[in-house]
C-alpha positions, 0 to 999 in steps of 0.5 A, a space after each residue: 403481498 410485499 415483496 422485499 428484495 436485498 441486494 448485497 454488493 460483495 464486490 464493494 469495499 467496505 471501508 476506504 481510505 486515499 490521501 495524496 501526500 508529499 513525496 519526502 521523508 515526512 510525506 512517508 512517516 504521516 502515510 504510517 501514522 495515518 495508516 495506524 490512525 485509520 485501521 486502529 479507528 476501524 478496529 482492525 491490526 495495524 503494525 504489519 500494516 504500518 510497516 508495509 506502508 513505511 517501506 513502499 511510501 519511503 519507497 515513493 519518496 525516494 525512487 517514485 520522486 517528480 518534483 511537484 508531484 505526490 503520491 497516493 496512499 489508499 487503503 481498502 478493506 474488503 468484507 473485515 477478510 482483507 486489507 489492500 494497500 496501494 501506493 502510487 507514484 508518478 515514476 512509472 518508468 522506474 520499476 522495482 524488482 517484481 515479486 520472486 525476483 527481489 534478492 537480499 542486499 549484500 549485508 553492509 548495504 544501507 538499503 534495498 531491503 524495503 520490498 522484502 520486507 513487504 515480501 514478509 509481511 504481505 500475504 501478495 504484492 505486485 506492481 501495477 503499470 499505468 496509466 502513464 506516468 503512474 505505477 502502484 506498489 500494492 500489498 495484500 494483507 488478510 485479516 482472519 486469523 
C-alpha cells in the first residue's frame, strides 16, 4: 500500500518581493513604480498599494534618512488573502506617531499627511522597533473583496 502525505505550510508567503533602495526622493518613486510592477505581475490591485508605498518610502527618504544607508521595501503576499508592506529605515530613534495617535495638519501645512493616508487606505498598520538602528513601518492590505 502507497501512502502519500501532503504537507501544506499556510504560514508561508506565497510570493515575496525585497529590494533595498536609496534613501532620496528617486529611491522613493522606483520602491512605487517597482511595487505596481510586482503586484500588476502577479495579477494582484496595485493603486491603494502604490499609494501606500509613495508615503512610507517618502517617508524614509525624508525622516528615516542615514547618509550611506538604504532602506528596504518588502512586499509579501499571503494565501492571494493578504498583501503586507514593510518599509524599513535605519532611524529607529526616530518614531512617528503610532497608530490612533496620528492628528491632521493644520490645513496650509505642506506636510504631515503621509500616515493618515496610509491610515485610510491600510486595513492595519503599526511600527515595528528594531533591531537597532532599524524601525519598519508596515501596512496591511487584504485582497478578497
Amino acid at each position: 500500500m502507497t501512502q502519500e502525505i501532503t504537507r501544506t505550510e499556510h504560514s508561508a508567503p506565497t510570493r515575496q518581493f525585497t529590494v533595498l533602495l536609496s534613501p532620496t526622493r528617486r529611491g522613493a518613486r522606483l520602491a512605487r513604480l517597482l511595487t505596481t510592477a510586482h503586484l500588476c505581475d502577479w495579477g494582484l490591485p496595485a493603486e491603494s498599494a502604490a499609494h501606500i508605498v509613495a508615503e512610507l518610502a517618502t517617508n524614509a527618504a525624508l525622516h528615516g534618512r542615514v547618509p550611506g544607508r538604504d532602506f528596504r521595501l518588502s512586499l509579501t503576499v499571503h494565501r492571494d488573502a493578504l498583501l503586507r508592506i514593510e518599509v524599513t529605515d535605519t532611524r529607529g530613534e526616530h518614531l512617528p506617531p503610532t497608530p490612533g495617535t496620528t492628528v491632521a495638519p493644520v490645513d496650509d501645512a505642506e506636510s504631515g499627511r503621509g500616515l493618515l493616508i496610509v491610515k485610510a487606505l491600510a486595513d492595519r498598520w503599526g511600527i515595528d522597533v528594531g533591531p537597532v538602528p532599524r524601525k519598519t513601518i508596515w501596512a496591511n492590505l487584504s485582497l478578497v473583496p
